[in-house]
C-alpha positions in Angstrom: 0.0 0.0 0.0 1.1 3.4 -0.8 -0.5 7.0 -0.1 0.6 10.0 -2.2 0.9 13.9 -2.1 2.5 16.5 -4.1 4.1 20.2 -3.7 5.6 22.6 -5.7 7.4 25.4 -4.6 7.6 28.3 -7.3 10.3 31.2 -6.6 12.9 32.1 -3.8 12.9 31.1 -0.3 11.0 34.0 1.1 9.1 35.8 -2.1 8.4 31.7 -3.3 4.9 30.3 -2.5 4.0 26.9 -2.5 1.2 24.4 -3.0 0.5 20.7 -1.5 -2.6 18.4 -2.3 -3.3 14.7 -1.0 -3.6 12.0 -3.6 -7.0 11.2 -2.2 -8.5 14.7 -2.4 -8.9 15.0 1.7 -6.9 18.2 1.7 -5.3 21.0 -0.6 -3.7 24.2 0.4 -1.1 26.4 0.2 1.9 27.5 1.8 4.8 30.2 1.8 7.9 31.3 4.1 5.4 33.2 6.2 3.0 30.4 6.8 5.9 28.3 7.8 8.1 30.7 9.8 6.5 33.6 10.9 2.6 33.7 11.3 1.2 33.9 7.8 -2.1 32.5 6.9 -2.1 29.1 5.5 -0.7 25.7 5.8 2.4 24.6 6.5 4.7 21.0 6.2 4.8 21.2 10.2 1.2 21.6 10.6 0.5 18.9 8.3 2.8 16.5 10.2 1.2 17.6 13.1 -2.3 16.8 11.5 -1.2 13.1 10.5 0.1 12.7 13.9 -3.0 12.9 15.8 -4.8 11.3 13.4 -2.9 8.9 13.4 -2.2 8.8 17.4 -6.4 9.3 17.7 -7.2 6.3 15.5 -4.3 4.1 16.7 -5.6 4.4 20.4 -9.6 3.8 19.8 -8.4 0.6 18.1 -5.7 0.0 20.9 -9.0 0.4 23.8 -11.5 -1.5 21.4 -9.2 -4.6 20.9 -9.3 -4.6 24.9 -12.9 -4.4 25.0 -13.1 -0.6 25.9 -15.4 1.6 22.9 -14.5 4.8 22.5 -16.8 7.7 22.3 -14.3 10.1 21.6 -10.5 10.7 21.1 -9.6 14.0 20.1 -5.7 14.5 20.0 -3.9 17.8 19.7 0.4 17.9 18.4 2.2 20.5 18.9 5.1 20.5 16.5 8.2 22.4 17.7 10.7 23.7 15.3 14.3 24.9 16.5 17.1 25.4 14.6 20.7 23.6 15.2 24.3 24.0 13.3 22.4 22.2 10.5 19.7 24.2 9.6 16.1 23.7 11.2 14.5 20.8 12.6 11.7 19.2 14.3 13.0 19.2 18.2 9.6 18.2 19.9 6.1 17.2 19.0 3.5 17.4 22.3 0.4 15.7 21.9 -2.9 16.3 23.9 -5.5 13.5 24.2 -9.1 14.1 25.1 -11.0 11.3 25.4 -14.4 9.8 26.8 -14.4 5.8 27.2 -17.2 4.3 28.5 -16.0 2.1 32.0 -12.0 2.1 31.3 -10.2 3.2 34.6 -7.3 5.4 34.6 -4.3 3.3 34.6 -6.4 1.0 31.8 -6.7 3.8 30.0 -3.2 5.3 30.7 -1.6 1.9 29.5 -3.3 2.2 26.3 -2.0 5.6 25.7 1.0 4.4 26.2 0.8 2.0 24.1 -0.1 4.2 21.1 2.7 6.9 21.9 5.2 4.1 20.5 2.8 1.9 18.2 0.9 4.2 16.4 2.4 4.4 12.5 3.5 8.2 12.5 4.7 7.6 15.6 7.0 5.1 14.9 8.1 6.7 11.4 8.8 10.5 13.7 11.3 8.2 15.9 14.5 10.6 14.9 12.3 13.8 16.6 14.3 14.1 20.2 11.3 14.4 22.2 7.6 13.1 21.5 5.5 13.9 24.9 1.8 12.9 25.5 -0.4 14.4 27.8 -4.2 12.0 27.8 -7.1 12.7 30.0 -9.8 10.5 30.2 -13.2 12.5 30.6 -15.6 10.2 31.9 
């Protein structure tokens, strides 16, 4: 199985703009140096990463409770993707995820296990494992 998506950049670095689609047709937008680095309006690769990740990380962890018997009503995840800049140019030094979730009659450290679980299992998870620091924060909301 393979997924696609597509960009082009036209131009320079900072007069340049830029456009990315999905292959499927879920999403299409554009981007520039502002969007990315300062706080232009539009996409950007970061937020798009962050977007995959907690879909991703949302998906991953209904299936993780439902394969133990737990349904989800909800799981709403959040990333926060941190850019710094190194010797090398910039990078992705953190990603934070947030977790809200209702599940019906899990306890906490059920559900706390779980999330666990999904912080290293979850596919975009496991493909980020070069980013230094990948936190989660879950609460359940029962």
């Amino acid at each position: 199985m393979a997924r696609t998506a597509e960009a082009e950049w036209k131009g320079d670095l900072k007069g340049g703009s830029g456009s990315v689609k999905t292959g499927s047709g879920g999403y299409s937008g554009n981007y520039s140096f502002a969007t990315r680095f300062e706080d232009g309006a539009g996409a950007n690769p970061e937020e798009l990463l962050g977007a995959a990740h907690a879909g991703c990380f949302s998906m991953a962890l209904a299936n993780s409770l439902a394969s133990a018997g737990f349904t989800a009503t909800s799981v709403k995840t959040r990333a926060d993707v941190h850019l710094s800049k190194d010797d090398k140019g910039f990078l992705i030094n953190a990603i934070e995820l947030t977790v809200d979730a209702v599940v019906p009659n899990v306890d906490q450290a059920t559900f706390q296990q779980h999330v666990d679980k999904t912080k290293t299992g979850c596919i975009i998870s496991r493909s980020l494992a070069a980013v230094p620091s990948i936190s989660v924060k879950a609460t359940l909301k029962n």
